[in-house]
N, CA, C and O of each residue as an XYZ file, in Angstrom:
312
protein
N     -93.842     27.908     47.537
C     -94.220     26.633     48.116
C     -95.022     25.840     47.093
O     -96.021     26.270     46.515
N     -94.464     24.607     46.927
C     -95.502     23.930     46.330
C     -96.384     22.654     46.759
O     -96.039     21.813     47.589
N     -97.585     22.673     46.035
C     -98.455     21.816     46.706
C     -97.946     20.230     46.212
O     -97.696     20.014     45.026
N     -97.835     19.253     47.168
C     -97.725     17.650     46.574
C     -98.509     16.665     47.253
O     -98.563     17.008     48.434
N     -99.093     15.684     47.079
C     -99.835     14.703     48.034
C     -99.329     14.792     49.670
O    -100.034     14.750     50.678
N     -97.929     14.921     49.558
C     -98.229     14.732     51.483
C     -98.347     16.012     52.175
O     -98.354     16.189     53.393
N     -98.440     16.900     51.227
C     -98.654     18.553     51.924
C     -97.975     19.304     51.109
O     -97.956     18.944     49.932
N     -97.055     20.844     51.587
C     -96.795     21.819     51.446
C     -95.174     21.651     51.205
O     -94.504     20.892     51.906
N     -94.676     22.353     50.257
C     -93.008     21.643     50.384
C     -92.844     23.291     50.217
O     -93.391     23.977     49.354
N     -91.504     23.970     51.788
C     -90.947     25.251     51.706
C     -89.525     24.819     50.895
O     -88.897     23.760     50.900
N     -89.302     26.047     50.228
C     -88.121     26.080     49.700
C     -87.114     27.074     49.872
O     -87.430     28.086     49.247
N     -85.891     27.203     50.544
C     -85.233     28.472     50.324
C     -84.129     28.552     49.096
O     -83.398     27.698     48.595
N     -84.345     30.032     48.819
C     -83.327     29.906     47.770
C     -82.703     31.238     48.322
O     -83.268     32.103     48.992
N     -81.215     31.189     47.818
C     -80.791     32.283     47.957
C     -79.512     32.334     46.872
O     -78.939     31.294     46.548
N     -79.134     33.601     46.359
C     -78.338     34.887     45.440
C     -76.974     34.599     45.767
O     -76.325     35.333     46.512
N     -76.466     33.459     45.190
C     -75.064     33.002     45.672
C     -74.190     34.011     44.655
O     -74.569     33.982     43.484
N     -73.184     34.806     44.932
C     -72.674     34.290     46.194
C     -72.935     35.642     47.272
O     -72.631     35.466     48.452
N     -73.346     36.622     46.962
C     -74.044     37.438     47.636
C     -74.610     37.255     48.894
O     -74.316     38.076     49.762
N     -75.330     36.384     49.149
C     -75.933     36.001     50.211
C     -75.234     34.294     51.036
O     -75.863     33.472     51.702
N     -73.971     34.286     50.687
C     -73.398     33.074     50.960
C     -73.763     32.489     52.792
O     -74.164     31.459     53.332
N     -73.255     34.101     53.282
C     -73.612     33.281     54.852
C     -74.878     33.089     55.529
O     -75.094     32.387     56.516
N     -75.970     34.060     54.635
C     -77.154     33.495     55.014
C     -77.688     32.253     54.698
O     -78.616     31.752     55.333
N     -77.101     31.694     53.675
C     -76.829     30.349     53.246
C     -76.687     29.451     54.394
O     -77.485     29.079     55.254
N     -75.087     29.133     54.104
C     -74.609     29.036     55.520
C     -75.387     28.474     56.659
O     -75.593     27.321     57.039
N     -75.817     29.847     57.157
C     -76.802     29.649     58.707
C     -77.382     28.816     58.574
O     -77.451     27.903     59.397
N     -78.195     28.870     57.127
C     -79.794     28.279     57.054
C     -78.970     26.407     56.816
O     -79.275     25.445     57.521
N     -78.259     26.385     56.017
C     -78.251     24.750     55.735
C     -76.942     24.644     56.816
O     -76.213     23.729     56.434
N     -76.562     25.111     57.701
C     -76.204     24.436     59.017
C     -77.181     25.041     60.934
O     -76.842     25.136     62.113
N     -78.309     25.251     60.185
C     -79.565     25.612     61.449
C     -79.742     24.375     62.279
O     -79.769     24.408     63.509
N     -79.859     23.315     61.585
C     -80.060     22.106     62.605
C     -78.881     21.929     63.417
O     -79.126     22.045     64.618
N     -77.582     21.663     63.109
C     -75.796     21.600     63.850
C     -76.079     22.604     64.724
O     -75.901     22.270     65.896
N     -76.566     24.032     64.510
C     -76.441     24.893     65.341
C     -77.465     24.772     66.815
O     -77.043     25.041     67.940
N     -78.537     24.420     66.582
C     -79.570     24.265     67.288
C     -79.163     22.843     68.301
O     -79.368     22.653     69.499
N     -78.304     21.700     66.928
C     -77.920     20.531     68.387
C     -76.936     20.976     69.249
O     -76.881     20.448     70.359
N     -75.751     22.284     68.807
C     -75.516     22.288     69.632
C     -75.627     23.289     70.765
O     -74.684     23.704     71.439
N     -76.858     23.610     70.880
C     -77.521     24.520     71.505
C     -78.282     24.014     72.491
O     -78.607     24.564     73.543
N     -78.648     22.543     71.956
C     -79.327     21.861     72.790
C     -78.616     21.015     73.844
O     -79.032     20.703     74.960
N     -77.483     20.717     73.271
C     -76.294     19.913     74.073
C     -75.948     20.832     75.149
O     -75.811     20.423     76.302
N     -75.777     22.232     74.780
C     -75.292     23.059     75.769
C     -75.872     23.281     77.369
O     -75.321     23.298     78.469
N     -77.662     23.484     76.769
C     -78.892     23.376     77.565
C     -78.574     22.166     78.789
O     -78.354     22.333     79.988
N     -78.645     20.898     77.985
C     -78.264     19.922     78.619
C     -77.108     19.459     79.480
O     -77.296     18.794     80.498
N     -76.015     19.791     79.091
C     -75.273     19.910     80.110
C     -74.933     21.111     81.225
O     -74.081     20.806     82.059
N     -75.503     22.411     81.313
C     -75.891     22.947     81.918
C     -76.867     22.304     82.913
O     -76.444     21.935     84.009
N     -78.164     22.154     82.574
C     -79.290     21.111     83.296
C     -78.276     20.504     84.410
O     -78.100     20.925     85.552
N     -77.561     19.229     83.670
C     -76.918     18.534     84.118
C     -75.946     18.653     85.461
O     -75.646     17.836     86.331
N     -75.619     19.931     85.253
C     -74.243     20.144     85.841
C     -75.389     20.843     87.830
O     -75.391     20.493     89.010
N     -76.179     22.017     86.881
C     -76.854     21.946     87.908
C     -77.642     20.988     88.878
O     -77.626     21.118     90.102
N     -78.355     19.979     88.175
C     -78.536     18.578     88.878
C     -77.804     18.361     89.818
O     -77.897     18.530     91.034
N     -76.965     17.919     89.070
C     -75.657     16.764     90.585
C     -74.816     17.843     90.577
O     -74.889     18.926     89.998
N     -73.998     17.361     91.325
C     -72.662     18.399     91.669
C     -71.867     18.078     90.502
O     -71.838     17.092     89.766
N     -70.993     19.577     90.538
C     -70.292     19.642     89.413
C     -69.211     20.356     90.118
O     -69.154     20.605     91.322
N     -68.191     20.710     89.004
C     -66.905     21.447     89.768
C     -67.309     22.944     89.497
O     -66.496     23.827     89.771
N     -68.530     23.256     88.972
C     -68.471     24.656     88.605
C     -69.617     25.248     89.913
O     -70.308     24.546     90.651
N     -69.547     26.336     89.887
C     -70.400     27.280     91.241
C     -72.042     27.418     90.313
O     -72.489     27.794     89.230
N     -72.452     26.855     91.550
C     -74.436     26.571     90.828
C     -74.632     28.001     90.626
O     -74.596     28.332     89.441
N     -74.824     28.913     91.447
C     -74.649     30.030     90.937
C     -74.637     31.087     89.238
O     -75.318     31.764     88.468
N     -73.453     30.592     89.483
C     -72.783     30.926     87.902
C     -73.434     30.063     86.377
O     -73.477     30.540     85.243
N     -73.860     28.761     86.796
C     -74.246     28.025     85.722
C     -75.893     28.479     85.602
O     -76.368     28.858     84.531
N     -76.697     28.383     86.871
C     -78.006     28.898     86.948
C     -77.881     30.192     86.060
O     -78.722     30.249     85.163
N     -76.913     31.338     86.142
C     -77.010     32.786     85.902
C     -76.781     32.052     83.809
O     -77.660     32.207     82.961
N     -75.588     31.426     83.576
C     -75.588     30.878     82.346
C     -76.702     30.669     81.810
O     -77.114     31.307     80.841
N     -77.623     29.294     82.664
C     -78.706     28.889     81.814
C     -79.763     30.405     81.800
O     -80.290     30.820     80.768
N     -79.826     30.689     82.382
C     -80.794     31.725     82.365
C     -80.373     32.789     81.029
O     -81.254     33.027     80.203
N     -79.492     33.184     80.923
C     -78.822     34.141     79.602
C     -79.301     33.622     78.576
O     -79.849     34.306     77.711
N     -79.162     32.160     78.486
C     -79.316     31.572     77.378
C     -80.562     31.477     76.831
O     -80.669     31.732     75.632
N     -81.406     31.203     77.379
C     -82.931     31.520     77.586
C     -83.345     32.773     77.002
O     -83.981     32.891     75.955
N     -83.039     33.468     77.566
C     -83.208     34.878     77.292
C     -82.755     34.950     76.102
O     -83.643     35.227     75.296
N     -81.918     34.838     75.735
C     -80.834     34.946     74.428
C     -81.805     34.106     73.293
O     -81.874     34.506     72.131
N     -82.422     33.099     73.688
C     -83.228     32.237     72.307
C     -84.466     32.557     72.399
O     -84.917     32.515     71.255
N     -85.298     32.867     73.157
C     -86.557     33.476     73.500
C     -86.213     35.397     72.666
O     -86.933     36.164     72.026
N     -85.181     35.444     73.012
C     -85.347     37.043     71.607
C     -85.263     37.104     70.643
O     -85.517     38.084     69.942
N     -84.682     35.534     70.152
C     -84.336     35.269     68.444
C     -85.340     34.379     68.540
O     -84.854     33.419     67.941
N     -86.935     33.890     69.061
C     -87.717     33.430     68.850
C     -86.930     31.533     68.273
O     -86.876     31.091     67.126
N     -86.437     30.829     69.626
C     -85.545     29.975     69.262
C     -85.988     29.329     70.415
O     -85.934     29.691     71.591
N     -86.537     28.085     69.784
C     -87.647     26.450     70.783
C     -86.604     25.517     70.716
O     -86.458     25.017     69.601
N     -85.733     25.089     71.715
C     -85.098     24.209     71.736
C     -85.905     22.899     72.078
O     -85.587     21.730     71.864
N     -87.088     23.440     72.695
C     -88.101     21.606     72.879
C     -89.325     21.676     72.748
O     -90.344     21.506     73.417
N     -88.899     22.077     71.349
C     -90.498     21.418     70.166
C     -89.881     19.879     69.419
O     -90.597     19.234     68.654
């Protein structure tokens, strides 16, 4: 990390091509996360108003999902 007037700048580097898909992940983390968040949201959504799908089943969805980003330590609303 280095120090510059507006703060702290992180850097990743990684051992191409060795480490290509950890690559990957990391410089497509934001795409992955919107659409993680889109997913959230239309879930929300669907439960809201009526939808053609069984509340049930989408409640049991959102809930997995939760679970599922809360174990990979994953804040969809920060």
């Amino acid at each position: 990390m280095e120090q510059q007037e507006r703060g702290i700048i992180a850097k990743l580097e990684f051992p191409l091509p060795e480490c290509r898909e950890q690559f990957a992940m990391a410089a497509h983390a934001l795409d992955i996360k919107s659409v993680l968040w889109d997913l959230d949201e239309w879930l929300r959504n669907n439960l809201k108003h009526s939808s053609d799908f069984d509340e049930e089943t989408l409640a049991a969805v959102g809930k997995h999902l939760y679970e599922c980003l809360e174990q990979h330590n994953v804040r969809l609303h920060e």
